[in-house]
ROLUMLUM-750179 format. One record per residue (C-alpha): residue in one letter; x, y, z. Coordinates in steps of 0.1 Angstrom, whole numbers, padded with zeros to 4 digits, always signed. Example, Ala and Ser with C-alpha at 12.3 -4.5 7.8 and 13.67 -1.06 7.14 Angstrom:
% residues 2
a+0123-0045+0078
s+0137-0011+0071
***
This chain:
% residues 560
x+0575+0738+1290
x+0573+0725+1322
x+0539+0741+1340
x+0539+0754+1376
x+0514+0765+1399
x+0544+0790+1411
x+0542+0826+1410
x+0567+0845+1390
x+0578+0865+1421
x+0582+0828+1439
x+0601+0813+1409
x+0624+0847+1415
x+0633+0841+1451
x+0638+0804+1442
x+0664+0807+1418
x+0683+0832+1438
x+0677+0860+1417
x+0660+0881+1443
x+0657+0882+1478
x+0624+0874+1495
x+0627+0913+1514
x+0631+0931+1475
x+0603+0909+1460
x+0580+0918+1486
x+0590+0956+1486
x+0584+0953+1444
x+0545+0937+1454
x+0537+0967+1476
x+0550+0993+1445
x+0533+0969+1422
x+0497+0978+1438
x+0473+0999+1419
x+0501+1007+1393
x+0484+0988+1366
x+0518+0967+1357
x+0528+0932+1360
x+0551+0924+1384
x+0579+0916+1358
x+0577+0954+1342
x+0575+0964+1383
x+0612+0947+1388
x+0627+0955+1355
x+0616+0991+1360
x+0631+0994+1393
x+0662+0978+1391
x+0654+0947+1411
x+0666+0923+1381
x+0674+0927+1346
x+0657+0915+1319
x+0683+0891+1310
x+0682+0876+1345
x+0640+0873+1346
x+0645+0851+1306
x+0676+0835+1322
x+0653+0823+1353
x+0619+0814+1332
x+0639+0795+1308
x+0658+0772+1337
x+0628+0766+1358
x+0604+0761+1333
x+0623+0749+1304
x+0612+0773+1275
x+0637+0782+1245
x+0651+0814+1248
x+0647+0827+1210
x+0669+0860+1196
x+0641+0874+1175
x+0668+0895+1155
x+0673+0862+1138
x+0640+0850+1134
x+0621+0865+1100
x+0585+0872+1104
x+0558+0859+1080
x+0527+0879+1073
x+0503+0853+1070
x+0510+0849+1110
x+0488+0873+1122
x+0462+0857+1113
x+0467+0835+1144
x+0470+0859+1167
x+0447+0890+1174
x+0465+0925+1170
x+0450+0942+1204
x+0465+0908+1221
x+0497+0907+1206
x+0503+0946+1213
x+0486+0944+1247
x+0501+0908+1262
x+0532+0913+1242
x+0531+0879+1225
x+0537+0873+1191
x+0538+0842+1165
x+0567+0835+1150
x+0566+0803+1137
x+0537+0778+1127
x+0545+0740+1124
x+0515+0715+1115
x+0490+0721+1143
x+0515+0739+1165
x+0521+0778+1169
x+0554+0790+1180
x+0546+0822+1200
x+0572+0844+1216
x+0560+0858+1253
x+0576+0879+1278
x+0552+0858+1306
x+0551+0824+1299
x+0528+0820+1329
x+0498+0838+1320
x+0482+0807+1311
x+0442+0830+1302
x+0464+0845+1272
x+0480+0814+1256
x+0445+0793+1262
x+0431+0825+1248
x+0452+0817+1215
x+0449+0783+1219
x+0414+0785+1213
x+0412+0813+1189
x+0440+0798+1166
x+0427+0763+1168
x+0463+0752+1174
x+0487+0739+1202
x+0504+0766+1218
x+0543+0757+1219
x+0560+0791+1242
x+0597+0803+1237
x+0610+0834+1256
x+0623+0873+1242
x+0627+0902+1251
x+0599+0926+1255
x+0613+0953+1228
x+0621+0930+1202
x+0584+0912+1204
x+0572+0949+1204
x+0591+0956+1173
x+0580+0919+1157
x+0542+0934+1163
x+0554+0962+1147
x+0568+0944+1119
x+0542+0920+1119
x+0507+0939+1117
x+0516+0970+1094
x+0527+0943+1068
x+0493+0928+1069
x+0479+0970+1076
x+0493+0975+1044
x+0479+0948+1014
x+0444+0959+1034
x+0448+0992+1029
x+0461+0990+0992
x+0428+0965+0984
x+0408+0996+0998
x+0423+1020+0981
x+0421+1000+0949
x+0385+0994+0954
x+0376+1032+0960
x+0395+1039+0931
x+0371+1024+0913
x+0344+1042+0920
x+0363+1077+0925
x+0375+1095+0889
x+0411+1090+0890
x+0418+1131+0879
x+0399+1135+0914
x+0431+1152+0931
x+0411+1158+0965
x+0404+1119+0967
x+0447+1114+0963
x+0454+1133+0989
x+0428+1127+1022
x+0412+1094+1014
x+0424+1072+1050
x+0435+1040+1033
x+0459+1061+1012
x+0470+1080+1041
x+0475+1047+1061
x+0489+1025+1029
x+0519+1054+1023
x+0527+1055+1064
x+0530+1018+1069
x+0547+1012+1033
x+0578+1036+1049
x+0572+1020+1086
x+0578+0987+1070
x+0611+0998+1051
x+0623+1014+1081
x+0621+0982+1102
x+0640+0968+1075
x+0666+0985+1072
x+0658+0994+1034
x+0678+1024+1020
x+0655+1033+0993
x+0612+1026+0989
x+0607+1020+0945
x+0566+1028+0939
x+0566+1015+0901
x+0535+1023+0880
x+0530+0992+0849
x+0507+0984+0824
x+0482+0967+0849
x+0499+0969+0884
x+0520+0994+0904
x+0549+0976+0922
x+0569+0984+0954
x+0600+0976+0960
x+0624+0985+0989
x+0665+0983+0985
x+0681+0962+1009
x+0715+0956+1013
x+0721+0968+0984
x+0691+0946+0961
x+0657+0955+0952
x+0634+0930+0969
x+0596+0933+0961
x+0576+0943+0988
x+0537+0946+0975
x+0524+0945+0942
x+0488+0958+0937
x+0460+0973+0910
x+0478+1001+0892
x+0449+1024+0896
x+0461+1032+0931
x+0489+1045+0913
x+0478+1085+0913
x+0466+1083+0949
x+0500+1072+0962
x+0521+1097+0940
x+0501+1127+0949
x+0500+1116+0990
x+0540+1110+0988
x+0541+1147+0970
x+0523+1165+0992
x+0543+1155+1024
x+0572+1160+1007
x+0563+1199+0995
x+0557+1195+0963
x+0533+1204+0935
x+0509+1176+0929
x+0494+1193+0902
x+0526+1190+0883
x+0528+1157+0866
x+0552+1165+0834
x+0584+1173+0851
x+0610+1157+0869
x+0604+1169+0914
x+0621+1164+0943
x+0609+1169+0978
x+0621+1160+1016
x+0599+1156+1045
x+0609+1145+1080
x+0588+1114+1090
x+0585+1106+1127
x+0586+1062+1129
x+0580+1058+1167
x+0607+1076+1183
x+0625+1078+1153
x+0628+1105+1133
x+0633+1094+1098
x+0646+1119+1071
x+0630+1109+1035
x+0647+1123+1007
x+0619+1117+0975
x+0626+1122+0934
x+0597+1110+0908
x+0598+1111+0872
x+0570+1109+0848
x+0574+1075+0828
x+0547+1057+0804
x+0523+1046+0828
x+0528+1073+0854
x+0550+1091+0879
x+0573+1066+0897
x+0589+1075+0927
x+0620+1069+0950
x+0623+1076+0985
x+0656+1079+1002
x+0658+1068+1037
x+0688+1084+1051
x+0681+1070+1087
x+0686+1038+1074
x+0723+1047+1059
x+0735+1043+1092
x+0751+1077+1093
x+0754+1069+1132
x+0781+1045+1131
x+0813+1041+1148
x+0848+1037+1135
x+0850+1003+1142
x+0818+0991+1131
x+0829+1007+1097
x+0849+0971+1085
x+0886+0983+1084
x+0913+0958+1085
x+0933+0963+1111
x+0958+0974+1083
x+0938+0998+1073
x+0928+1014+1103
x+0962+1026+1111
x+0963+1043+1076
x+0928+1059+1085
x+0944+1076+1114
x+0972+1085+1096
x+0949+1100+1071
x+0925+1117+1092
x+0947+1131+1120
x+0966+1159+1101
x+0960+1192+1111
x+0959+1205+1074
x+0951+1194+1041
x+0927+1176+1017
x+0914+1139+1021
x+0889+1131+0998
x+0870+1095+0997
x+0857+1079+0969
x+0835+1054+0957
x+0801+1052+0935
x+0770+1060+0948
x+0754+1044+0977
x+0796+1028+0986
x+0793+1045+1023
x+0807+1079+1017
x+0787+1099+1038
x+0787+1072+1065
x+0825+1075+1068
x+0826+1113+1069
x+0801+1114+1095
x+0820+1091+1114
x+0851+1110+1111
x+0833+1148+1119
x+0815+1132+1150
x+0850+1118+1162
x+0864+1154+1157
x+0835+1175+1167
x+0848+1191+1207
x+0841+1224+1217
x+0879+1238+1205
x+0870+1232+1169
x+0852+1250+1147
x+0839+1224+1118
x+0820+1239+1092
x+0800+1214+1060
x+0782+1223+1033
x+0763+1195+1017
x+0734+1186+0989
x+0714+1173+1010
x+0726+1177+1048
x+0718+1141+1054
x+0721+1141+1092
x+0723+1168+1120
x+0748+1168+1138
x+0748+1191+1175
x+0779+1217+1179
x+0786+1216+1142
x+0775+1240+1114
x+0758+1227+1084
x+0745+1246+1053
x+0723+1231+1029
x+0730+1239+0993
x+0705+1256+0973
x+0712+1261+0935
x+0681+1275+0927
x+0692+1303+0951
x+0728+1306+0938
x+0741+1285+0971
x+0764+1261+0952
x+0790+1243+0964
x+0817+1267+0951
x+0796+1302+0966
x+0794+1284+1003
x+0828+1275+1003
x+0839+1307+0994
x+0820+1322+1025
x+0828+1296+1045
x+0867+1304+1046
x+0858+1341+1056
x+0843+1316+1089
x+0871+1310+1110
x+0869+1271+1098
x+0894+1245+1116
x+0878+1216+1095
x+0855+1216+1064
x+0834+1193+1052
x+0822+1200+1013
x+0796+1172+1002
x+0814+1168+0967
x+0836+1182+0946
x+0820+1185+0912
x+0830+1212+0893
x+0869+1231+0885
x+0857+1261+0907
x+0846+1241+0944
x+0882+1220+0934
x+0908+1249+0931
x+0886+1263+0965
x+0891+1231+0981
x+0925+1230+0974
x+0937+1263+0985
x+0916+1262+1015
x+0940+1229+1023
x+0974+1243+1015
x+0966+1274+1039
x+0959+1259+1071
x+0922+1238+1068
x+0918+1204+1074
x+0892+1196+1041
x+0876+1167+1040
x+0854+1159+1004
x+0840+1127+0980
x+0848+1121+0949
x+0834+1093+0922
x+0863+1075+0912
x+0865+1039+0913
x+0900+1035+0936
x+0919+1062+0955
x+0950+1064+0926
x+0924+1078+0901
x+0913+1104+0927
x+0945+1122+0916
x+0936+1122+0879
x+0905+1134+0888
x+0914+1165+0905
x+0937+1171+0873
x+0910+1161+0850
x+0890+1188+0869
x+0917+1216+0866
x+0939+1216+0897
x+0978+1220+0886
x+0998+1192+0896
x+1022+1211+0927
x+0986+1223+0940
x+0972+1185+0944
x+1008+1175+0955
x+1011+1203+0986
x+0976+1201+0992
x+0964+1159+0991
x+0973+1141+1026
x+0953+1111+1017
x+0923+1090+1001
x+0897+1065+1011
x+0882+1046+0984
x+0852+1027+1000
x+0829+0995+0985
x+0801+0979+0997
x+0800+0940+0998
x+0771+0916+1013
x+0779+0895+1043
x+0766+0859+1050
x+0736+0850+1069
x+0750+0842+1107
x+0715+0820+1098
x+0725+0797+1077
x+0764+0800+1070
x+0780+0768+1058
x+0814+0763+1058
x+0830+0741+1020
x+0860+0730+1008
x+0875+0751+0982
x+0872+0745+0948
x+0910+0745+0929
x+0895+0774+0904
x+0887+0792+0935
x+0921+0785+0952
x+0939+0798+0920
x+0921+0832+0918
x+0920+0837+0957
x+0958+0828+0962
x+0953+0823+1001
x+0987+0821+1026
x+0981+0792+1047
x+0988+0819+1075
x+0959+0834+1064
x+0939+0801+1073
x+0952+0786+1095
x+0961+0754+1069
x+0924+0744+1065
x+0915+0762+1034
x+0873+0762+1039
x+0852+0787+1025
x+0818+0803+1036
x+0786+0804+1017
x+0751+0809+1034
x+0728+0782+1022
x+0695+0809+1024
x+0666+0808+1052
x+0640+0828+1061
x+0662+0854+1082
x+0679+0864+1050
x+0648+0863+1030
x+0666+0828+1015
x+0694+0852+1001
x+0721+0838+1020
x+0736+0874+1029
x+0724+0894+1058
x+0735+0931+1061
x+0769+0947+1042
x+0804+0958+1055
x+0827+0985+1035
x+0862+0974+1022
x+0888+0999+1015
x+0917+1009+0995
x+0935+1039+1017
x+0963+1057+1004
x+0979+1081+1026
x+1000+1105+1005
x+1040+1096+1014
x+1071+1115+1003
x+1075+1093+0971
x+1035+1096+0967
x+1036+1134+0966
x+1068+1129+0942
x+1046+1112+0917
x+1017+1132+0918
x+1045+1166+0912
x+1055+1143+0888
x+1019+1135+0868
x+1024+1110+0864
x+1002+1078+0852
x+0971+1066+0875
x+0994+1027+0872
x+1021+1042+0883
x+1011+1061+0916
x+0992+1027+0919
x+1023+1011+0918
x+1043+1029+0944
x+1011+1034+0967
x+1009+0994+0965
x+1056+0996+0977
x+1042+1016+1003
x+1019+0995+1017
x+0985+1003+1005
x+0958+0975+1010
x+0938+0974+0973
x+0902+0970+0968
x+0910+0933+0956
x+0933+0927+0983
x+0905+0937+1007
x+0876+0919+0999
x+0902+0881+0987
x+0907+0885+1022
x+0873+0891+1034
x+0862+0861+1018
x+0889+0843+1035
x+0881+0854+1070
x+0844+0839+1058
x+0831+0871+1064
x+0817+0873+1027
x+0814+0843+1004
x+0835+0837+0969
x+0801+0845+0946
x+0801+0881+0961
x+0838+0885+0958
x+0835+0878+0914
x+0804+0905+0916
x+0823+0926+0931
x+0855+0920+0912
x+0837+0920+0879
x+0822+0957+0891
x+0862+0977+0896
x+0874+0957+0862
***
């Protein structure tokens, strides 16, 4: 970093950003407002963000850093004090010997970085980000550390507290604050699930990130009781009642956020373990094309979607995007002229101009009862969570041969077998013919780290099972891998994208299906008709180097 007597409004005016006229309007709004002159002309319009980073870094050569690809470690905070990191917005991000990386938003408030300096005991080396994603890095950063403190309290008031001592679980603080941060911290994330595991000597927690349990604190085990009967009573259940399976749901405000926690425990040996369910982080709010179709594919998605009546069911196993895809399709259909009506176990996100019941089998509100009243609703679309039983499927069914669009899940492991399914479950074979317009069967697979992706030449084993076109390459067959680094948590994936198999029902599709006959077989002639597999899919994922060859055989080896 090059230093500078300059003022940030003068470095501004310099570099062309601003005129001299605007900078000295900002100064006068700037007065007794409390704000640095950066927030002043980023608040009013003045400049952009983009352009104040663009002009800091130039003049005053500092790296601009994308903290989206920068992990955080815990042990950082040390360095820096939380009330200056939240109040400054500065944050450490990287230590290096003597030196401290440290991400700012002002590189020339020289009184906070001496301030470091000093209380550190390290060089101060300055990189530039944005103001929200050093926010969010705090965020990150501090309830981490927030969190082992508060479990080591609560472990050591356990101690001295009788463990029955129900009053103590549910209102000591560091129980109260150990429980928020553990589900702020899974939240910024991106975990879909939070595991609290009671042992022998230590309870574990572990979140569920793209797809794999990673462990995220480990403490004494008599903490276990405490954190149970909190997570119970804001999710409205009985904390007295320790013998018997419970669920619960609470909605959990993270910041502006409102999270939606969806929580099951189980009595086990050592004690009631519990799983929490972040639907937020399902990414329910998606768009089609951040989905992953093929281009292939997307064409056959339209086809599917965009008939006026009928049934499309997608499949997959649990936690395979389901419900992200049928959100994505109801939000893209949702307009005042249509009347959409779902009916869901859970309703997993709200959704404005569209009606949503909530199915409640204690109450007799199953699946097959709300679809029943549903029809007598003037429905142009229905949406039913799953079809389960013989009952919802000969409801779904007729409901699509008589003028609905119906759109419902399935488990099945590729879109052919969602026929046999509907069979299996009672549905005559002319019924599933004049009623079926089309299935989406839907995996999950990791993709590489942008981080640390590394491109290889291909092995011949893995040339003989991916079969690749040199089209498809371009004549340089290279692979992808991701080597592992502290973005990734050393995995070498970072995040997931869905591959499909979709199978719109043709002429000589509906044949087969009046036909029954075998799953290979409408395989066969949805495959002459242009269907993408599952296989095909993800061979050519990996291809594209979008996922590497390892995840294609665990993914393989899971359809065989």
């Amino acid at each position: 970093m090059r230093y500078t007597t300059l003022k940030l409004g003068e470095i501004l005016v310099r570099s062309g950003v601003i005129s001299q006229e605007a900078m000295s309007k900002a100064l006068k709004e700037q007065k007794g407002s409390g704000k640095r002159i950066g927030e002043i002309l980023i608040e009013g319009g003045y400049i952009t963000e983009k352009q104040l980073i663009d002009s800091l870094s130039s003049q005053l050569d500092i790296e601009y850093v994308d903290l989206d690809n920068i992990k955080g470690d815990i042990y950082l905070s040390e360095y820096v004090p939380e009330s200056v990191a939240k109040s400054k917005h500065v944050v450490p991000i990287g230590k290096k010997g003597n030196t401290l990386k440290l991400a700012v938003t002002d590189p020339l408030d020289y009184n906070t970085i001496t301030d470091i300096g000093t209380y550190s005991k390290m060089k101060v080396d300055l990189v530039l980000a944005e103001r929200v994603k050093i926010d969010k890095r705090i965020h990150e950063l501090y309830v981490s550390k927030q969190a082992k403190e508060a479990a080591y309290e609560l472990a050591k008031a356990a101690e001295m507290i009788p463990k029955q001592s129900v009053d103590f679980q549910s209102s000591d603080q560091p129980i109260v604050r150990l429980v928020n941060m553990m589900i702020d911290q899974a939240v910024n994330l991106k975990a879909s699930d939070i595991h609290i595991e009671p042992g022998e000597e230590n309870m574990r927690v572990r979140f569920r990130i793209d797809g794999y349990l990673v462990q995220y604190l480990e403490t004494d085990v008599s903490i276990t009781p405490a954190v149970v009967s909190r997570i119970k009573f804001i999710g409205g259940m009985n904390i007295a009642e320790k013998r018997v399976p419970q669920d619960g749901r609470v909605n959990y405000k993270n910041g502006s956020q409102d999270i939606d926690l969806r929580i099951s425990t189980i009595p086990s040996v050592f004690g009631e373990k519990v799983v929490i369910r972040i639907a937020t982080a399902l990414d329910l709010n998606m768009k089609r094309d951040e989905i992953g179709f093929l281009p292939g594919n997307m064409r056959r998605f339209d086809t599917v979607i965009n008939r006026d009546h009928g049934i499309v069911l997608v499949t997959g196993p649990t936690g395979s995007g389901k419900s992200t895809t049928l959100y994505t399709v109801l939000r893209e259909k949702n307009n005042d002229d249509i009347n959409i009506v779902t009916v869901e176990n859970p309703v997993e996100t709200i959704i404005a101009g569209i009606t949503q019941v909530d199915v409640n089998v204690k109450a007799g509100l199953t699946f097959a009862t709300s679809l029943r009243s549903i029809l007598r609703q003037d429905p142009d679309i229905i949406m039913v969570g799953e079809i389960r039983d013989e009952e919802t499927a000969d409801l779904a069914t007729t409901a699509a041969v008589t003028g609905h669009l119906v759109f419902s899940t399935l488990h099945t492991y590729d879109a052919p077998s969602a026929v046999i399914r509907l069979f299996d479950l009672g549905v005559e074979p002319f019924l599933v013919s004049a009623a079926l317009v089309g299935v989406i069967s839907q995996r999950l697979i990791r993709k590489i780290c942008p981080e640390c992706k590394v491109s290889y030449l291909a092995s011949q084993e893995e040339l003989d099972v991916l079969k690749p076109k040199m089209d498809e390459v371009g004549g340089n067959i290279m692979l992808y891998k991701g080597e592992g680094c502290s973005y990734c948590n050393h995995t070498g994936y970072k995040g997931r994208t869905a591959i499909h198999e979709i199978m719109p029902v043709t002429p000589k599709i509906r044949k087969a299906i009046y036909d029954k006959v075998s799953v290979d077989e409408i395989k066969d002639v949805a495959i002459e008709e242009g269907m993408i597999t599952l296989f095909e899919n993800a061979r050519i994922r990996v291809l594209q180097g979008v996922t590497s060859y390892e995840e294609f055989l665990n993914f393989y080896s899971s359809i065989l």
